[in-house]
N, C-alpha and C positions, 0 to 999 in steps of 0.2 A: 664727389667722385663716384662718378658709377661702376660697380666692382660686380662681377662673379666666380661663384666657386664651381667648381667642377668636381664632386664628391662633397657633401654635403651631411657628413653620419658626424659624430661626434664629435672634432676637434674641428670640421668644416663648419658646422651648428654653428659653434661657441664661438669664433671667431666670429662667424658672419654674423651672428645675433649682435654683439658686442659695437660691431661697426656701424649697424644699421641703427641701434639705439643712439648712437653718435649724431645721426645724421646723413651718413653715406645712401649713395641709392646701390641697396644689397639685392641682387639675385639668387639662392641657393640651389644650386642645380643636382639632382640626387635621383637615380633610378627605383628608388623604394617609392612606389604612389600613397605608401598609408601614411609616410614618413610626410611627404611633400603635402600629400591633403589637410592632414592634422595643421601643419603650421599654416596652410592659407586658410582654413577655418576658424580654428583658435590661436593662432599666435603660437610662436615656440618659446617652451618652458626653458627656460636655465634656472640650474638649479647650483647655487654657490653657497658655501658655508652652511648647508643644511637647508637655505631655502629659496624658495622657488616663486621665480618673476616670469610674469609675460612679456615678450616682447616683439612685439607687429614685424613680418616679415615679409619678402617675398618668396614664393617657391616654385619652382619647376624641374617638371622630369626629362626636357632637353633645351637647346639653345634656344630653340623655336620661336621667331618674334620676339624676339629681345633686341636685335640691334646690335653694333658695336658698342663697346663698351672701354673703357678706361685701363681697368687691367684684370683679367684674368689668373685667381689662383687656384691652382691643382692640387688638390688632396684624395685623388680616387689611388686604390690600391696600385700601386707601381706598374703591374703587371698588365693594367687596363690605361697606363697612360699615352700612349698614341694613336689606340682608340678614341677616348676621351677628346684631345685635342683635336683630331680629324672632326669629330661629330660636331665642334664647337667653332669651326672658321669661321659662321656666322657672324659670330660679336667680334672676333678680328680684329679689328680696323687697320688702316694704314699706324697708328700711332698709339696702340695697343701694348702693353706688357702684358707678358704672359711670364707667369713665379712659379715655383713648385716649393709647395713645403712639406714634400713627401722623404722618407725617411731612406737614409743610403743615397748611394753614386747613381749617375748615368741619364736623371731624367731629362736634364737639361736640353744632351745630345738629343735624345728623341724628341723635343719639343720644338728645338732647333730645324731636325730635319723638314717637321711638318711645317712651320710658320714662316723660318727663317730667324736665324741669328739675334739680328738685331730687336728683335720682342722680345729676348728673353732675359729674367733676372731669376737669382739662385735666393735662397733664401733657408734657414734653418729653424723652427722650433720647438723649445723646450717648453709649451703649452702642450695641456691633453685635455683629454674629455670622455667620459663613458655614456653611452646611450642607453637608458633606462626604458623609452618605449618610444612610439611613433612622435615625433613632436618634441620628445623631453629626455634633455641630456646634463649632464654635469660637467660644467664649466672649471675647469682648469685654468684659468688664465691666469690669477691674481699673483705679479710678482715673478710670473714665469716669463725669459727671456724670449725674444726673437731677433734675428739678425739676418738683414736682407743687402743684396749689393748686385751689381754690376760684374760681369762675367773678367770683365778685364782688370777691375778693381776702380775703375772710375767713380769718383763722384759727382752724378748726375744729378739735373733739377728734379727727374721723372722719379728717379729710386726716392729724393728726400723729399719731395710732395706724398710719398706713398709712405714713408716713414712717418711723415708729419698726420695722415688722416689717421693710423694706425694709434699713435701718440695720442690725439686726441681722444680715443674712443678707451683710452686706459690699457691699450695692450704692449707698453715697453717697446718698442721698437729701437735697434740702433742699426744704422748703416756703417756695414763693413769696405773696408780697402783690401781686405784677405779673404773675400766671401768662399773662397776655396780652400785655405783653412780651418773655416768655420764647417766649412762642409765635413770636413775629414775628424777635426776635432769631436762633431755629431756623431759623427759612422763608427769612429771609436769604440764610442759609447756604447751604441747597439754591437757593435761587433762583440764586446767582452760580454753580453749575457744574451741577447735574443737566441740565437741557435741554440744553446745550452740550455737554454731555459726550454725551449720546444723539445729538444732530446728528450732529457732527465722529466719534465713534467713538473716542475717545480717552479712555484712562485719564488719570489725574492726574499723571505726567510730563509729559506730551505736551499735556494740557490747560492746564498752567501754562509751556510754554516757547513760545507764541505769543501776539502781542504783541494780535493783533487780535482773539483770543479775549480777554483779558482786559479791553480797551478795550467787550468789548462789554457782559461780567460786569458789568464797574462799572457800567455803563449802567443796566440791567436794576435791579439791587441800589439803583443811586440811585433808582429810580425807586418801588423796596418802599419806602426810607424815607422818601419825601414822602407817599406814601400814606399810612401807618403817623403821618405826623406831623399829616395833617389828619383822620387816627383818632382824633386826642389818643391815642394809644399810646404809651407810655415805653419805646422800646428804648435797646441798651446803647450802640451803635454812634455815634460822630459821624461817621462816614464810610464813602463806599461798601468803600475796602480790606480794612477790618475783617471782614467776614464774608467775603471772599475770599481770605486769607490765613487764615484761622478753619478754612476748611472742609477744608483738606489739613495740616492740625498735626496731624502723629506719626502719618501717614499711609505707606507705599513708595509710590513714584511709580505700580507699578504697579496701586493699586486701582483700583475703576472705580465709578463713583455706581451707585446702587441702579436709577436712570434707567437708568441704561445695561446693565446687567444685565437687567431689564428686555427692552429690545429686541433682547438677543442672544440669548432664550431665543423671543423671538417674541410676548413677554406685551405685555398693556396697564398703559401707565405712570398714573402718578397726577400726570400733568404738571396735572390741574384741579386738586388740592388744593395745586398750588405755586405756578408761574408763574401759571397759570389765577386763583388767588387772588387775587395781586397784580391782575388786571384787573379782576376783579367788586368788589372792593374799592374801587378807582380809579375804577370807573363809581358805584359811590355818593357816593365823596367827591368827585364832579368833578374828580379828578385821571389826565390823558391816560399813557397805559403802553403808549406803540407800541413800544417793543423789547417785552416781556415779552408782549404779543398776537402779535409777530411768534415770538416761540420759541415760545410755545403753538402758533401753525399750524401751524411747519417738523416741532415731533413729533406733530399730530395726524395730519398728511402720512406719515409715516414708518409711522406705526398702520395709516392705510389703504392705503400702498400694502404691507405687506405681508399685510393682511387679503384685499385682493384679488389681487394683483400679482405676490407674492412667491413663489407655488405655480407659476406661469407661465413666471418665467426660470429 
């Protein structure tokens, strides 16, 4: 299967390393050139359980002479993805998937716009990865779920031959019939600590040992599942805890949400595709989401004031 990624930093790495080691024919496409040079010169490092393999890749910083390809997966930050897809029609083809396993609502639609409908497949997961330098990341995979499917819930040959190369290569794969509560199930998750976590400044010690932080999580999270339930959306969840207790399992206290990484680097978050979600979502189904509009403000607040602000003090 000839596969490419479209964001290529640490959870793109890991996966694409993983696949290529399999046997797949891996492109990783990534705008950092030191990042992309390192692995076409030495191989990109994974680095799992403490240590660190090589593993032969390929890399590029656009679609450029590559060809169509098999299926296309999107891990570039949310806010870069129909950019991304525009720059990528190249590999295309007529028979093409195109997946996101970008974190939150909404990318589908845009992926949609630019391809068309029928390329696209949803997918969610719960793999990570941190980038330690140009080339050499820390692989997340082992154990950790993924769940990919068909928009309409169909089980297609094209979703479980994608399942099955995936499977192969050690990454869990299962194809969903509810890829759209898997979605929301996901969003959950981030909904009850990303923003918070970017507010407050706290990793997940410290975001789970205060009481009014988590009075407000629940909040928020109850508020994704009323949404989600006048969706007619089937999540997994009977209750708010559930995905607040979900999203720090087999976690050190000291990691930090990608949110919050995020604002320590000085980047723009993808707080629309998460909390942001929960309210446009809310505004269709007539269902009110004043916590989760008020955390969308506090970090759109925190974006501008370091956009303008933050050079100053």
């Amino acid at each position: 299967m000839k596969i490419c990624f479209l964001g290529s930093g640490a959870l793109g790495s890991a996966i694409g390393g993983a696949l290529s080691e399999a046997g797949a024919d891996v492109t990783l496409i990534d705008p950092w050139q030191a990042h992309v040079d390192a692995m076409n010169r030495d191989g990109l490092t994974l680095r799992e359980g403490g240590i660190d393999r090589k593993v032969k890749v390929k890399a590029a910083t656009s679609a450029d002479g590559i060809g169509p390809v098999d299926l296309v997966i999107v891990l570039v930050k949310s806010f870069h993805t129909r950019e991304a897809v525009e720059r990528a029609r190249a590999i295309i083809g007529p028979d093409t998937a195109v997946m996101s396993l970008q974190n939150g609502l909404g990318h589908e639609e845009i992926i949609a716009e630019v391809v068309g409908r029928e390329h696209v497949l949803a997918g969610k997961t719960y793999k990570g990865g941190v980038q330690l330098a140009a080339g050499h990341v820390i692989a997340g995979i082992k154990g950790k779920e993924t769940i990919i499917g068909e928009l309409d819930g169909r089980i297609t040959e094209r979703v479980t031959r994608i399942a099955d190369a995936f499977n192969r290569a050690g990454l869990a794969v299962t194809v969903s019939g509810n890829i759209m509560g898997t979605m929301w199930d996901k969003l959950l998750i981030n909904v009850a600590t990303g923003a918070l976590a970017g507010i407050t400044r706290l990793p997940y010690g410290g975001l789970y040992a205060v009481g009014e932080v988590k009075a407000c999580a629940l909040a928020a999270v109850a508020e994704g599942m009323a949404v989600a339930a006048a969706a007619s959306v089937k999540i997994s969840y009977a209750d708010p805890e559930g995905p607040w207790i979900k999203a720090s399992e087999g976690l050190p206290p000291e990691f930090k949400t990608s949110l919050l990484q995020s604002l320590e680097k000085g980047s723009r978050t993808e707080i629309d595709f998460i909390n942001g979600s929960v309210v446009r979502w809310g505004e269709k189904c007539g269902v009110p989401t004043p916590v989760n509009r008020t955390l969308v403000a506090c970090v759109k607040g925190i974006e501008h004031w370091m956009q303008h602000y933050n050079a100053k003090t």
